[in-house]
C-alpha positions as a Python dict, from the first residue, in 0.01 Angstrom:
ca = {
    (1, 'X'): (0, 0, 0),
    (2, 'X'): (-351, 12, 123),
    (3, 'X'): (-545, -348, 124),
    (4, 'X'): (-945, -350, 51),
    (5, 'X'): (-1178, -623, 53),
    (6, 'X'): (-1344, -683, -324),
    (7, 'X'): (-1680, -641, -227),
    (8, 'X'): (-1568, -309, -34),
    (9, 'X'): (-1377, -207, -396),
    (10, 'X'): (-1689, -231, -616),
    (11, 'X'): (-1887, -32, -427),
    (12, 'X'): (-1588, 276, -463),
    (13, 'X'): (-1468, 137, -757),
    (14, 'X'): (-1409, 552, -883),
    (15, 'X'): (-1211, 612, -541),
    (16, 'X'): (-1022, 295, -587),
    (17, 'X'): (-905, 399, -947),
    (18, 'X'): (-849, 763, -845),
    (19, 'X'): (-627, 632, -554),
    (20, 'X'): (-467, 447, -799),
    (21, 'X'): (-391, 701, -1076),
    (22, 'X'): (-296, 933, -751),
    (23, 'X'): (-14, 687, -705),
    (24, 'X'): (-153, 450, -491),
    (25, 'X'): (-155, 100, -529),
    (26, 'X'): (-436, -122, -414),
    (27, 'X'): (-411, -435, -298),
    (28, 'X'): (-791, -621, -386),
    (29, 'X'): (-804, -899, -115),
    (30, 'X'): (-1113, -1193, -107),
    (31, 'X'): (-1187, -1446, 174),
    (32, 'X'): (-851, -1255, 355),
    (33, 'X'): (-601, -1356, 82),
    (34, 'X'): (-453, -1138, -167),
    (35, 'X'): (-606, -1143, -492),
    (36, 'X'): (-494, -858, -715),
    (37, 'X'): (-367, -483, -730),
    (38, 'X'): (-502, -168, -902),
    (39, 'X'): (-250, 75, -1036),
    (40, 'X'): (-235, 353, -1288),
    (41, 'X'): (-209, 332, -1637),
    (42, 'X'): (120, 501, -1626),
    (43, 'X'): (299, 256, -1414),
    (44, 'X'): (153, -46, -1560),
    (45, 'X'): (290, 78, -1864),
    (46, 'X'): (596, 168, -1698),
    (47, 'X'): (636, -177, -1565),
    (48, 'X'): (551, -350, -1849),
    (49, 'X'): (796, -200, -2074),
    (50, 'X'): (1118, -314, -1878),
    (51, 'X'): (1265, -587, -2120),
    (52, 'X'): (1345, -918, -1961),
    (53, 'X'): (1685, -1056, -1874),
    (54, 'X'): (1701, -1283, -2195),
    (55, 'X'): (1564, -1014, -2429),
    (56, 'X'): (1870, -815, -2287),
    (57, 'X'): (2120, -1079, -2339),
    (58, 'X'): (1990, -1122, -2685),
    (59, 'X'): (1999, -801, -2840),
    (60, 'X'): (2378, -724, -2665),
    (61, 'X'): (2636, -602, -2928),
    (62, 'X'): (2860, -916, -2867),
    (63, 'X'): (3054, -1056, -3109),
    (64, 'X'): (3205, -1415, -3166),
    (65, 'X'): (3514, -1387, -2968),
    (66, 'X'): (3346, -1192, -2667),
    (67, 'X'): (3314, -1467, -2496),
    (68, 'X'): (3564, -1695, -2338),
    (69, 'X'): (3562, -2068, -2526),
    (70, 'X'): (3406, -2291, -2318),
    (71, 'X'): (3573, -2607, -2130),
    (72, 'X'): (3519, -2920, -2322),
    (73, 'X'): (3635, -3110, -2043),
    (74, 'X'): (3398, -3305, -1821),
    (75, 'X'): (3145, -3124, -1633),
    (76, 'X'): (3204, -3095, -1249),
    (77, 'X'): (3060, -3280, -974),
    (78, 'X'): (2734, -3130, -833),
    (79, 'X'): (2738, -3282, -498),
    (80, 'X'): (2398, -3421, -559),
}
């Protein structure tokens, strides 16, 4: 993934975008640390539309006596 200072990135700002819809991330860096990243539409939208882990969990097809009952015993030590 190629790095490029902001101030360097405005002044190609059509390069940087091309690059990016090419399939090549860009990493935007200011004052040396790393600020943001440019990619295509198409895998911003690809990223964006994996669900999350609870959204997952949420919409499985369990039913009541999927799950084991839980223990109503005490909980266990931590070791804190």
């Amino acid at each position: 993934m190629r790095e490029i200072q902001l101030k360097d990135a405005k002044a190609t700002l059509s390069a940087v975008v091309d690059g990016a819809k090419a399939g090549e991330p860009v990493v935007l860096t200011r004052h040396g640390r790393k600020e943001a990243v440019v990619i295509s539409w198409e895998e911003w939208r690809r990223l964006s539309d994996v669900p999350s882990f609870a959204r997952l969990l949420t919409s499985a097809p369990l039913e009541p006596d999927d799950l084991p009952p839980r223990d109503p015993g005490p909980m266990r030590d931590a070791g804190f």
